[in-house]
N, C-alpha and C positions, 0 to 999 in steps of 0.2 A: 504493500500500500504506500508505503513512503516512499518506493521508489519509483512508482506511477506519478504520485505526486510531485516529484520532484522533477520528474521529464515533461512533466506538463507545464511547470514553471520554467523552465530551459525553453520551452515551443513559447511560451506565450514572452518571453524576454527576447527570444528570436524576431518574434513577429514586429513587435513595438521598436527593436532596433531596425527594423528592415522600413517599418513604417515612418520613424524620426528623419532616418537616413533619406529616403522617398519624397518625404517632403523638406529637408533641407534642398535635396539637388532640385526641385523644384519652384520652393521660395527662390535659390539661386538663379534658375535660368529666368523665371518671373520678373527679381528685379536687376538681373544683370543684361536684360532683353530689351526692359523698361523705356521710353522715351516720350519727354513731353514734346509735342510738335513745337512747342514755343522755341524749343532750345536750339532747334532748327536755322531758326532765320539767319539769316545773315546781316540783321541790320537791326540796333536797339527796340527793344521790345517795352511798349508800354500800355498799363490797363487804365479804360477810361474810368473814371471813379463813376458811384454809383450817382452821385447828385447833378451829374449832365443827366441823367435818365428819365423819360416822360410815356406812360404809358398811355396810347393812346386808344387802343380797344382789348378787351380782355372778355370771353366769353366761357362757358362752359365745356362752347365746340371751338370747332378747328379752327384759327383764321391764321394767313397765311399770303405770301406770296406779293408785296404791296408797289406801289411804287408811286411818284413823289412830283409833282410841276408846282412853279412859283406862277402866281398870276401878275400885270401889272400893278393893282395896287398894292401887291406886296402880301397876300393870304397864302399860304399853299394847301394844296389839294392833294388828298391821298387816297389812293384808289387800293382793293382789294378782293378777293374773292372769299365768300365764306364758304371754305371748306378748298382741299386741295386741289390748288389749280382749279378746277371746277366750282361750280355755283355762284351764285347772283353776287354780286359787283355791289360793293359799299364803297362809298364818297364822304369824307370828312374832311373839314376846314380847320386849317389854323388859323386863326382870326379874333379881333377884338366882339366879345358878343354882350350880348345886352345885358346892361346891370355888371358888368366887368371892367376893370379899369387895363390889365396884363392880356395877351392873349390868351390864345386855348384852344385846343381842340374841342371842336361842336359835336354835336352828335348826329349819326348819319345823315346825310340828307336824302329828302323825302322825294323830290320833283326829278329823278329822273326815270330815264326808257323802261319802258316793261322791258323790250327785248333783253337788257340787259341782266333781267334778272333769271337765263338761260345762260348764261357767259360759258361757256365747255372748258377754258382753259385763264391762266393767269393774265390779267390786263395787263398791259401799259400805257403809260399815260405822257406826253406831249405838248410842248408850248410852239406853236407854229407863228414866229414875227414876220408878217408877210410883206414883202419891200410898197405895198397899199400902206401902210402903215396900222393895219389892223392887228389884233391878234387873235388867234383861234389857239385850239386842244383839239387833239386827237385821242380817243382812245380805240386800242387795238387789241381783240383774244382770238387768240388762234381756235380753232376746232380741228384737233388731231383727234385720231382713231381711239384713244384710248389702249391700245395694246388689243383692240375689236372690241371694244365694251360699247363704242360710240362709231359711227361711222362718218371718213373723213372730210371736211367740208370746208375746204380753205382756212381765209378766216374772216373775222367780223371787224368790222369801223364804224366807230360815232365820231359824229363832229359839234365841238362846242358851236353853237348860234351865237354868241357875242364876247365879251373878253374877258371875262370873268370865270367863266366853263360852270353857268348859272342853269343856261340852258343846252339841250342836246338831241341830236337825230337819234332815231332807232337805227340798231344794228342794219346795215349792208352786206351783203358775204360778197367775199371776193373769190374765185378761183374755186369753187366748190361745187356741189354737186351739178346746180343748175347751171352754171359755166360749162361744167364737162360734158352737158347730155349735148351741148348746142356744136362740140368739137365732135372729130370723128377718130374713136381708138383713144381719147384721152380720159384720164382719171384726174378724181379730185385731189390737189393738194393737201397733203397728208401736214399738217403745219403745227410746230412746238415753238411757244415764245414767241409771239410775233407783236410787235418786232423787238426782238431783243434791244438794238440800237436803230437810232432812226438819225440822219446826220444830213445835214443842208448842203446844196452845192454854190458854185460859186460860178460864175461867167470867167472870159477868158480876161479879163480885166481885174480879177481878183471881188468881185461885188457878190455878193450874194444874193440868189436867186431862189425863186418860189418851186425848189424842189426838192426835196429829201429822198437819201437813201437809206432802205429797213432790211433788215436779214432777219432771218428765222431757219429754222433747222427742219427735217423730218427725220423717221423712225432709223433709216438707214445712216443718218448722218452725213447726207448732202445738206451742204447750208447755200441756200440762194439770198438773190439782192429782187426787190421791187420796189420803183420809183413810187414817189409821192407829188402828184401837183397838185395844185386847186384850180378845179374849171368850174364857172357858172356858181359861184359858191361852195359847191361838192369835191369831198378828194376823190381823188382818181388814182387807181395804183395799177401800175403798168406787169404785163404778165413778168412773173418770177424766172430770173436767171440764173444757173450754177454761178455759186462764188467762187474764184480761182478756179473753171476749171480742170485748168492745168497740175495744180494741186491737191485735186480731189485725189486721187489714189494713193498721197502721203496722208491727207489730213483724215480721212473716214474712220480709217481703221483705229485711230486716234480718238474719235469719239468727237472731233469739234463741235460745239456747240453754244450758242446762247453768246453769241458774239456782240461785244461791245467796240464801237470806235473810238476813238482816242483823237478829237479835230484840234490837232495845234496850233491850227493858221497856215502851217506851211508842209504840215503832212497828217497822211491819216494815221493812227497806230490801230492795227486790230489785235485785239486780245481773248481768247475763247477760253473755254471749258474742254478739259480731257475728259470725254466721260467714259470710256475705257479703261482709267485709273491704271494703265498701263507707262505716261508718261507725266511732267510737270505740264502747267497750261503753257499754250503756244501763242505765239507772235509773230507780225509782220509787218510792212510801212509799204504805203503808199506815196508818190510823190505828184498823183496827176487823178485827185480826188476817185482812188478805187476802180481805175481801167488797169494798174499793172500792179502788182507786189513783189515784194521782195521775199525770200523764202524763210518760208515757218522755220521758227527757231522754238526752243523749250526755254519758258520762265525760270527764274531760280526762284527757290522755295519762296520766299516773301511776296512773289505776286501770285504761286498757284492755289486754285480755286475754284470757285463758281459764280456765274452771274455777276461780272463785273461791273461796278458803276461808275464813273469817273466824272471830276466836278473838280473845275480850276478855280483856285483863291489868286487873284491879283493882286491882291495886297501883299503875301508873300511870294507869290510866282512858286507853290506849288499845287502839283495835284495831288487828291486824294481818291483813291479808289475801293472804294469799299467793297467785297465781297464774302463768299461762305467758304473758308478754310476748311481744305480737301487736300488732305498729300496721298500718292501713292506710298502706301508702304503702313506698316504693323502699328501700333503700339508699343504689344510686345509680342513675344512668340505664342501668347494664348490668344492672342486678340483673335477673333471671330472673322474680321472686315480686313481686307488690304487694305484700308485706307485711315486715315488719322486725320485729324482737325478737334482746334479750339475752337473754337465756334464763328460768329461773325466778327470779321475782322475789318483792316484796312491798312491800306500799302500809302507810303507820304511819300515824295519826291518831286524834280525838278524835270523840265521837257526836254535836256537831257539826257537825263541820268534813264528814261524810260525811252528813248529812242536808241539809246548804247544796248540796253535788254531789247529791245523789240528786234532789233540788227544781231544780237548775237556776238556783241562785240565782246573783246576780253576786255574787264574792267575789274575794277577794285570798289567801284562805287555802285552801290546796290539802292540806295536809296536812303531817306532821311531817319525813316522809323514807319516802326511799324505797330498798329494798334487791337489791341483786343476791345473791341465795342461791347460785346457780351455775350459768355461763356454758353456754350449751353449745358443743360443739367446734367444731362450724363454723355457724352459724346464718344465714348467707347459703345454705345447702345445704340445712337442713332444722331447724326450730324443732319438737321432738318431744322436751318435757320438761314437767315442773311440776304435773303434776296431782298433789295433796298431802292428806294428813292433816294436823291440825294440834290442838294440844292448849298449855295453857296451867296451869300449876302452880307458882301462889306468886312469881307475876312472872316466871318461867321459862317461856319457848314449847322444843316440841318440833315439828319436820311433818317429814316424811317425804314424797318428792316421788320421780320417775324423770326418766333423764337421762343423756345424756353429756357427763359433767362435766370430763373430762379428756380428754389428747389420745392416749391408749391406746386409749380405748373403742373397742370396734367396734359394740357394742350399748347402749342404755340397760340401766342397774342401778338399783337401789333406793338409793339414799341417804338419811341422816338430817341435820337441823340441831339443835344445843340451846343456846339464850344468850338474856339477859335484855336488852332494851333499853337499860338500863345499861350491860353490857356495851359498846356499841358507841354508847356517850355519844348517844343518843337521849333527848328529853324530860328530860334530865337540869336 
C-alpha cells in the first residue's frame, strides 16, 4: 500500500512538473513573441488625451462608418449609417443651437430623403465650391453585392439644393441594374466605398474646374475612377474606368482599396488599403492630375492602414491623415489574426516628407508623429474602428471616426476629436 502510494505521488509530481514546465515554455514564447504595434513606428508616438474627446452619437446598436464636410458658414455635417455599412443614413450638425451659447452637436436631422433611409452601403459626404460661386454637397453609397446577400447596383447620389446641405435630392443610381438592362452583355457595377476620395481638377492654366474625380473598388479589387460634373443643376458621373490599368495585375492581388488622394497643388498622392494583409498600404504620384502614375510602392509602418483621410493645416504646413491601424503580421505567436492595430490612429507630416514615401525614396525622414486618437477595446478580438471625417479650420483639425473606445462599449459609437497640433507640442 505504501508503495502504490508513493508511485502515485512520483506520477502526480511528474505530471505538475511537466505541466509548470509547459506553461513556463509557453508564458515564454507568449511574451517573448509579444508586440505592441505602437513600438513599431518609426516616428514618435503620441496618445491624444481623453478631454479632446466628444461623443457624438452613442446607441445600443451599431453605428458606424461616418464621414465629415464643413459648410460655409462654418457648421459641419456628419453623415453615417446605422448599422454596418448598410442602413438608413443619419445627418448631424455641429453648430450653435438654441438656448446655447458653445457649439454642439444636434440631434439627427429630420428633413431628409426617404431614399436614403435604404443606403446598402457606407456614405460619403462632399463640399463641391463651384467656380459659379455656389456651393453644393454631394453625398455618395455604393450598392455592392453584399458577398450575394444584396444584389449589385452601382451606386447612389444626392445633391444638396443650397449651401448649407439643409436640403437634398433623393437617391439616383448610377451604373446599376437599370443602366445595365439598357447595354448589351453588361452587368451592374459591383461598387464598395464610393467614393472613397473624390478630388477637383484643374484647366491647363492651373484654375480649377467644375469636375471631380471619385474611385471606389469592387469584390475582385479593380479600383476604377468616375468623373463628377454639374449639368442643368444635376451631377452627372461619367461611366467608370480601370484605375492604373496598367497596374492592375500588381495592385489586385494586393487587395487595393478605398483609395484616398492626397491634392498638393502640384501633384496627386494616392494612398490605398492592402486588404490582402499580405503587404504595408501602397503609394503613388501623379504629376498630370491622374492620367499617369508613378509605381506602387509599400508605406512604412506609420502610414499603413485603412481608409485614409487626409486634411492640410496651413498654419503649420502639415498634413494629417487619419486612419484605422492594420499591420500585417501577429501580435504574438497565439494571436488568432495576421494582423495587428491600435486602433484609430493618424500619421502628421510635411508634403514632403509624404511625396519621399509615396516615391519610394530612401529616407531617414518618416514623418513628424504619429497619433493614437482612440484605442479600441480589445483589438486582438476585433480592429473595427477609424473610418473618419476630417476637416481643418484655422490650424484646428476636427474628424469624427467610429469605435469602441472605451471598455463599456458593446457597440461602436460615433465619436469626435478637436485640437490643434500645438496643442499636443507637435511641429512646434
Amino acid at each position: 500500500m505504501q508503495k502504490r502510494l508513493s508511485g502515485a505521488w512520483i506520477a502526480v509530481i511528474i505530471i505538475v512538473c511537466i505541466v509548470v514546465a509547459a506553461s513556463a515554455v509557453l508564458i515564454g514564447l507568449y511574451f517573448g513573441t509579444l508586440q505592441d504595434p505602437l513600438d513599431l513606428m518609426e516616428i514618435p508616438v503620441t496618445t491624444l488625451p481623453v478631454e479632446y474627446r466628444t461623443t457624438v452619437a452613442r446607441t445600443q446598436g451599431y453605428l458606424g462608418h461616418p464621414d465629415l464636410a464643413l459648410t460655409p458658414s462654418g457648421e459641419l455635417i456628419v453623415v453615417y449609417p446605422e448599422g454596418h455599412g448598410r442602413g438608413n443614413v443619419i445627418m448631424q450638425r455641429y453648430a450653435v443651437h438654441a438656448g446655447e451659447a458653445d457649439p454642439s452637436w444636434g440631434e439627427p436631422e429630420q428633413n431628409i430623403p426617404e431614399s436614403w433611409e435604404k443606403s446598402q452601403e457606407t456614405p460619403t459626404i462632399y463640399r463641391l465650391d463651384l467656380t459659379s460661386g455656389e456651393t453644393r454637397f454631394v453625398l455618395i453609397s455604393g450598392c455592392p453585392s453584399w458577398n450575394g446577400e444584396e444584389q449589385a447596383n452601382g451606386f447612389n447620389c444626392s445633391l444638396s439644393l443650397d449651401e448649407e446641405g439643409e436640403e437634398w435630392t433623393e437617391f439616383t443610381n448610377w451604373y446599376g441594374t437599370a443602366w445595365a438592362a439598357e447595354q448589351e452583355g453588361r452587368q451592374p457595377y459591383d461598387i464598395i466605398v464610393a467614393m472613397s476620395s473624390l478630388t477637383r481638377l484643374k484647366d491647363e492654366n492651373g484654375n480649377y474646374i467644375d469636375k471631380w474625380m471619385g474611385t471606389f473598388h469592387d469584390y475582385s479589387f479593380t479600383n476604377y475612377v468616375s468623373y463628377l460634373t454639374i449639368e442643368n443643376g444635376a451631377a452627372v458621373w461619367s461611366e467608370p474606368e480601370v484605375f492604373i490599368p496598367e497596374q492592375k495585375d500588381h495592385y489586385a492581388p494586393l487587395g487595393l482599396c478605398e483609395i484616398e488622394i492626397v491634392d498638393t497643388g502640384e501633384q496627386w498622392i494616392m494612398i490605398g488599403r492592402a486588404n490582402a494583409r499580405n503587404s504595408n498600404s501602397l503609394a503613388c504620384v501623379s504629376e498630370d492630375q491622374g492620367k499617369t502614375w508613378t509605381k506602387m510602392v509599400e508605406l512604412p509602418n506609420c502610414l499603413t492602414g485603412d481608409r485614409h483621410k487626409a486634411e492640410f493645416d496651413a498654419k503649420s504646413g502639415k498634413w494629417l491623415i487619419s486612419f484605422r491601424q492594420v499591420l500585417p503580421g501577429k501580435e504574438s505567436v497565439f494571436s488568432p489574426d495576421k494582423i495587428m492595430g491600435a486602433g484609430w490612429v493618424a500619421w502628421v507630416g510635411d508634403t514632403q516628407t509624404l511625396l519621399d514615401l509615396a516615391e519610394g525614396k530612401e529616407t531617414d525622414d518618416y514623418g513628424d508623429a504619429f497619433i493614437l486618437l482612440g484605442r479600441e477595446k480589445d483589438p486582438s478580438v476585433n480592429i473595427d474602428c477609424g473610418y473618419s471625417g476630417t476637416v481643418c479650420i484655422d490650424g484646428e483639425f476636427t474628424l469624427v471616426a467610429y469605435g469602441s473606445f472605451d471598455k463599456s462599449a458593446v457597440n461602436p459609437y460615433i465619436m469626435a476629436v478637436t485640437f490643434s497640433l500645438a496643442d499636443l507640442g507637435i511641429g512646434a
